[in-house]
C-alpha positions in Angstrom: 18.2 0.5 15.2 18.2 4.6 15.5 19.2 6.5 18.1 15.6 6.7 19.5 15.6 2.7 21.0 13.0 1.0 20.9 9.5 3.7 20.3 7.1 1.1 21.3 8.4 0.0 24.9 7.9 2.0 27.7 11.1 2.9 30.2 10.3 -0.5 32.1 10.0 -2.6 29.0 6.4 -2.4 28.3 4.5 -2.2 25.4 3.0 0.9 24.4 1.5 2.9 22.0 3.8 5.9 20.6 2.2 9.6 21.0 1.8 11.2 17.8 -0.1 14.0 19.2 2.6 16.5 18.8 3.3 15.7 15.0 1.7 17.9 12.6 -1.1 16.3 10.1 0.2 15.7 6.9 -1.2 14.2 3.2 0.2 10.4 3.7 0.0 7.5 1.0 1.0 3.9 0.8 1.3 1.3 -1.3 1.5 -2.3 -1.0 1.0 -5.5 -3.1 0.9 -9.6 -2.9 0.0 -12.3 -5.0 -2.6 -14.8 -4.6 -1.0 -18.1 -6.8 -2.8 -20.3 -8.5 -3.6 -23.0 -11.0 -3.7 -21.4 -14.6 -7.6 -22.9 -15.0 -8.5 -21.0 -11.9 -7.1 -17.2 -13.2 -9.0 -17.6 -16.1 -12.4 -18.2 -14.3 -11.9 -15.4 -12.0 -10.8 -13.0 -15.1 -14.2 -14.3 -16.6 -16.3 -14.0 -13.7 -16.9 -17.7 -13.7 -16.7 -19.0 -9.9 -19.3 -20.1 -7.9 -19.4 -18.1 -5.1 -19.5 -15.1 -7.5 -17.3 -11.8 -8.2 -14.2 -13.0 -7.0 -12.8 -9.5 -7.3 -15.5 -7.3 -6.7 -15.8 -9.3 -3.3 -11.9 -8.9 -2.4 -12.2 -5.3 -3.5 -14.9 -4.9 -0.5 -13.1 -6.9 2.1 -9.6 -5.2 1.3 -11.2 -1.6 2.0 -13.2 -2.6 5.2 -9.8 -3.8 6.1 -8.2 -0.8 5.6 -10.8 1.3 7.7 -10.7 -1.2 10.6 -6.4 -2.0 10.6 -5.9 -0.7 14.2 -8.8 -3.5 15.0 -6.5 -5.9 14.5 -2.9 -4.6 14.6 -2.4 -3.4 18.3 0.1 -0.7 18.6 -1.8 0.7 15.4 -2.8 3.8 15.4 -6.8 4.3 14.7 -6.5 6.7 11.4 -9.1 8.5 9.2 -8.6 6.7 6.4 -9.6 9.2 3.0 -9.0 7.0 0.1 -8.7 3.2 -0.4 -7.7 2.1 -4.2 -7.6 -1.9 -4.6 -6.4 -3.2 -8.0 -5.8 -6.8 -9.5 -3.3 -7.7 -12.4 -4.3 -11.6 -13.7 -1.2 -12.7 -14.8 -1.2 -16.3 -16.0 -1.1 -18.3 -12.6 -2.0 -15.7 -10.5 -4.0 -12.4 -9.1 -2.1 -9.2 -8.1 -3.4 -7.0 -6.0 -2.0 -3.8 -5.4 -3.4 -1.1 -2.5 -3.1 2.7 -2.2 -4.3 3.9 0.9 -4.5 7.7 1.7 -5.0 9.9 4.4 -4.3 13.5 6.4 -3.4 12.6 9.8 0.0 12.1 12.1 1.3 8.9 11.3 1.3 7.1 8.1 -0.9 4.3 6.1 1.9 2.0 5.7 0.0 -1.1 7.8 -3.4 0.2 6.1 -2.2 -0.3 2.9 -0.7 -3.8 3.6 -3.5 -4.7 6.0 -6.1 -3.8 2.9 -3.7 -6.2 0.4 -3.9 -9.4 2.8 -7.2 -9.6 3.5 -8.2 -8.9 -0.4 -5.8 -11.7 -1.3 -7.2 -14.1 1.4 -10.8 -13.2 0.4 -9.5 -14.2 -3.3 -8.4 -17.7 -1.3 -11.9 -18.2 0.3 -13.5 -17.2 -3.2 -11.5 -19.9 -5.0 -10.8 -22.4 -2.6 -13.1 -25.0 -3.3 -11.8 -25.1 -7.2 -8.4 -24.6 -6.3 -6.5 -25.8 -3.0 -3.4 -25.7 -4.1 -3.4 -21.6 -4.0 -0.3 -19.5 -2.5 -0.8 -16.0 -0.8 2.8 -14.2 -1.4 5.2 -11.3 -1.8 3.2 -9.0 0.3 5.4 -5.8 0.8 5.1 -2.4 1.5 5.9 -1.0 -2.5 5.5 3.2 -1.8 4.9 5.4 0.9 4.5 9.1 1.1 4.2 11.9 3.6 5.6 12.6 6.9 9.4 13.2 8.5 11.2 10.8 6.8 9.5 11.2 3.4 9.2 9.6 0.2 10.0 5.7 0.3 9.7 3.7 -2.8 10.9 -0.2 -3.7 12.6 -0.3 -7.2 11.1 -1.7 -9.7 10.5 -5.3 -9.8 13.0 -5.4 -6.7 10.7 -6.9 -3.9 14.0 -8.8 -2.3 14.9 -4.8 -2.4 15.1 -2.2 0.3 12.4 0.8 0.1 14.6 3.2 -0.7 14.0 6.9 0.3 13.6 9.3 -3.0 13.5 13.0 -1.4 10.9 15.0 -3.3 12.5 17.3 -5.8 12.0 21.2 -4.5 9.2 22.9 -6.7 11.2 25.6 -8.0 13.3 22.4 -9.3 10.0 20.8 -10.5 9.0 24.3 -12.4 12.4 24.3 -14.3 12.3 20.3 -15.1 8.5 20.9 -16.8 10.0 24.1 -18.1 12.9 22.3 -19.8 10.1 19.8 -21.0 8.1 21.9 -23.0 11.0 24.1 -24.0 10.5 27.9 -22.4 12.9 29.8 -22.1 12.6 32.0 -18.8 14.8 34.8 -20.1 12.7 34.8 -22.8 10.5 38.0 -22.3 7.4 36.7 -24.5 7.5 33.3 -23.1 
């Protein structure tokens, strides 16, 4: 736990909402993903558009952005954010859908429960949209993958690692960026033609 307690309990052990207002508004992005599991005969009629109740996908691409745009609905101590950008993806794999969410905003607090909000409800629409050819479907691994922006920075989970940690990548500094793309493409900055 940090130094700071407990941020969502007030003095007399209530809950309350933390006060953002004196943070500055930044660019803020987040990441999540789950799987919806299935039977293989159920991933290929989703990936051929072939269910009964319709677009599987284009329907859990709908819900998974109103649920991004109404999270503090539902999550109470969330903050109510202008939500910019809402991404929603799927990978078919052989027994299952991914679905991957990148949320995106300017604002004071981050997108984190946006972007996982947005994932669940996307994989549980994919559940109602399959569920009378398929009951033995799994909704899983929902985790937080990447988030951007704010104090504490750039968080990312490695690679394949969701038992993993986010672990915090600090952005490089963009003189450090110009000589890294420099290096790339070979100029030389001494180099009085380059």
């Amino acid at each position: 736990m940090s130094d700071r307690g407990l941020t969502h309990l007030d003095p007399l052990g209530r809950a309350r909402m933390v006060d953002v207002t004196p943070k500055e508004a930044t660019h803020r992005r987040a990441i999540a993903r789950c799987k919806v599991f299935m039977l293989p005969e159920t991933t290929a009629k989703v990936a051929s558009n072939a269910m009964s109740k319709g677009d599987v996908l284009g329907a859990a691409r709908i819900a998974g952005i109103q649920a991004a745009k109404r999270t503090a609905d539902m999550i109470p101590l969330c903050h109510p954010l202008l939500v910019g950008a809402v991404t929603i993806n799927f990978n078919l794999g052989d027994n299952y859908v991914e679905v991957e969410t990148q949320v995106e905003t300017v604002d004071r607090t981050g997108v984190e429960m946006e972007a996982m909000t947005a994932c669940a409800i996307a994989a549980l629409t994919i559940y109602d949209m399959c569920k009378s050819t398929d009951r033995s479907m799994v909704v899983g691994e929902l985790a937080l993958w990447e988030k951007t922006g704010g104090r504490s920075g750039h968080w990312r989970r490695p690679p394949g690692a969701l038992s993993m940690p986010l672990v915090n990548t600090p952005m490089p500094k963009l003189d450090q960026l110009d000589d890294d793309i420099d290096a790339l493409i070979g100029v030389d900055d001494d180099d009085p033609l380059a």
